[in-house]
C-alpha positions as CSV (number, residue, x, y, z in Angstrom):
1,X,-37.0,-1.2,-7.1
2,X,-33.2,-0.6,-7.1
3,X,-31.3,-1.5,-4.2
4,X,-29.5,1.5,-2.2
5,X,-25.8,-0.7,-3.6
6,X,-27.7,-0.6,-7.5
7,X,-28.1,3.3,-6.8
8,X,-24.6,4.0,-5.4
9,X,-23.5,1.9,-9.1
10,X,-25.7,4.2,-11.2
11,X,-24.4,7.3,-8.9
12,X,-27.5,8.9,-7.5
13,X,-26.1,8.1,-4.7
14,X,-22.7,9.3,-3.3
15,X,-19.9,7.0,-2.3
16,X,-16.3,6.8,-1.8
17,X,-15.2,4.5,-4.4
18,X,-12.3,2.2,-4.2
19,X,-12.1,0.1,-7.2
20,X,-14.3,-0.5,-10.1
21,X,-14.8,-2.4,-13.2
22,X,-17.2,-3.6,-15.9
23,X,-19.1,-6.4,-13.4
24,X,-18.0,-5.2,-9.6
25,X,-17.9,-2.0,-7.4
26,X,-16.1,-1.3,-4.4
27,X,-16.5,1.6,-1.7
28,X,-16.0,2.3,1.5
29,X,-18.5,1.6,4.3
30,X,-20.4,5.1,5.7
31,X,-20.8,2.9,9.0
32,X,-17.0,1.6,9.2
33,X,-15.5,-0.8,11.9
34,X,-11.9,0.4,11.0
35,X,-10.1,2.6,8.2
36,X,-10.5,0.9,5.3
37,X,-13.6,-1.3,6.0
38,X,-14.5,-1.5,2.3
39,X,-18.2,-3.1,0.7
40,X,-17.2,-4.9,-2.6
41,X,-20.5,-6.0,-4.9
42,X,-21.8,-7.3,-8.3
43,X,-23.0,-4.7,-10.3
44,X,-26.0,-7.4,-11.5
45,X,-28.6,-7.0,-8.7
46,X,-28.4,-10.3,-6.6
47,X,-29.8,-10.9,-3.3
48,X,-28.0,-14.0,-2.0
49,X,-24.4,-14.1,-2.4
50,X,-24.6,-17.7,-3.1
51,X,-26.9,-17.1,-6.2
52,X,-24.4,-15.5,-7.9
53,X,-23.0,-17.8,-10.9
54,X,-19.9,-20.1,-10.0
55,X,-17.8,-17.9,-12.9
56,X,-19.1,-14.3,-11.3
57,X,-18.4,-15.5,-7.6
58,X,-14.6,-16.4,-8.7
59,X,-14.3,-13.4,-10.5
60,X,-16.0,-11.3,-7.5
61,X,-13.3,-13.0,-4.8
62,X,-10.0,-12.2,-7.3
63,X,-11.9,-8.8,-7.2
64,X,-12.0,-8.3,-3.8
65,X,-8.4,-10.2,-2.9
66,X,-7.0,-6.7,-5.4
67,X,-8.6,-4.4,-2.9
68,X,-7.5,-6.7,0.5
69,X,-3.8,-6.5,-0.7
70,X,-4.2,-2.6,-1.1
71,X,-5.9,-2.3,2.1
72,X,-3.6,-4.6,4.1
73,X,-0.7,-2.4,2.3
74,X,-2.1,0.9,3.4
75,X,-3.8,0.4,6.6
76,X,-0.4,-1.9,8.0
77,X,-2.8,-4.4,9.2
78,X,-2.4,-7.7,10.2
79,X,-5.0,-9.6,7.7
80,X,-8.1,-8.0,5.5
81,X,-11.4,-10.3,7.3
82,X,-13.5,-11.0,4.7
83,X,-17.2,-10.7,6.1
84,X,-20.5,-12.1,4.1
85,X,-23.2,-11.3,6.2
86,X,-26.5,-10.2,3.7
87,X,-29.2,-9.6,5.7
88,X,-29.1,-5.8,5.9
89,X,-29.4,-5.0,2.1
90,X,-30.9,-7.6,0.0
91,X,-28.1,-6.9,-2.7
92,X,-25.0,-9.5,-2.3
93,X,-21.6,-8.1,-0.8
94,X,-18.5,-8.7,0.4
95,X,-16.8,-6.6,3.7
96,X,-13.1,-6.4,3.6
97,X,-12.0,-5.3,7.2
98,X,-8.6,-4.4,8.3
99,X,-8.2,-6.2,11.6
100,X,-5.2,-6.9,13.9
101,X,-7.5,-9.1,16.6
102,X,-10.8,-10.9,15.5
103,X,-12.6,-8.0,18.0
104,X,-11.9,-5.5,15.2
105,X,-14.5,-7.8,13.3
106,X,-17.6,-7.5,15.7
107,X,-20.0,-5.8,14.1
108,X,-21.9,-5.0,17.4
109,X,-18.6,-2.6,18.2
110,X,-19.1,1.3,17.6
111,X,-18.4,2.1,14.5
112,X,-15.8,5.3,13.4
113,X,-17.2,8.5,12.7
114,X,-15.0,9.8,10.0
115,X,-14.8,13.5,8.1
116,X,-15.8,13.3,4.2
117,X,-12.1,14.6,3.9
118,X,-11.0,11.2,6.0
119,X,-13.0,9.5,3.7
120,X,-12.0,10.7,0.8
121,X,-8.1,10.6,1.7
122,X,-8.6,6.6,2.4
123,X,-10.7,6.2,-0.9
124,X,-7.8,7.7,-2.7
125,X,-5.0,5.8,-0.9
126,X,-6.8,2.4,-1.6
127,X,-7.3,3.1,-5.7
């Protein structure tokens, strides 16, 4: 069975895209910890992010440092965190978090409730 990431990829499920190409996908998170907080994954359904080939994991990072730069460009942030955590869908991923203290990284914090028109105006400013 397809993971909830796999069916966002083959769009039966909406998402706010970011970036895209032939091997990754990037959208924003539904459950944000800031503006910007943005899932990047392999299209190829892996569970473990450590299980993904040495060349796809490179290529996956310089995928994600593209987005980081946009985020940290539009969002005026101090650094983009870069979060693996993996255990709440079994598909590998990649947060990218704007964050100005390490707090704005706790993933126990409230997260934003945003409009789809909020959404869709930071998808836009980060493509």
């Amino acid at each position: 069975m397809a993971t909830i990431f796999s069916r966002i990829v083959a769009g039966e499920i909406p998402c706010y895209k970011v970036a895209e190409n032939d091997k990754f996908f990037a959208f924003l998170d539904i459950a944000p910890l800031a503006k910007g907080h943005t899932l990047v994954i392999p299209k190829r359904e892996v569970d473990y992010f450590y299980d993904l080939e040495d060349e796809e994991l490179q290529e996956m990072i310089l995928f994600a440092k593209s987005i980081a730069k946009k985020i940290k460009a539009t969002t005026g942030c101090i650094k983009v965190a870069t979060v693996v955590l993996g255990l709440e869908v079994p598909h590998a991923h990649i947060h990218l978090v704007p964050m100005n203290t390490e707090n704005d990284v706790d993933f126990k914090r409230e997260k934003l409730s945003l409009t789809p028109e909020e959404f869709s105006e930071i998808a836009k400013s980060l493509q």
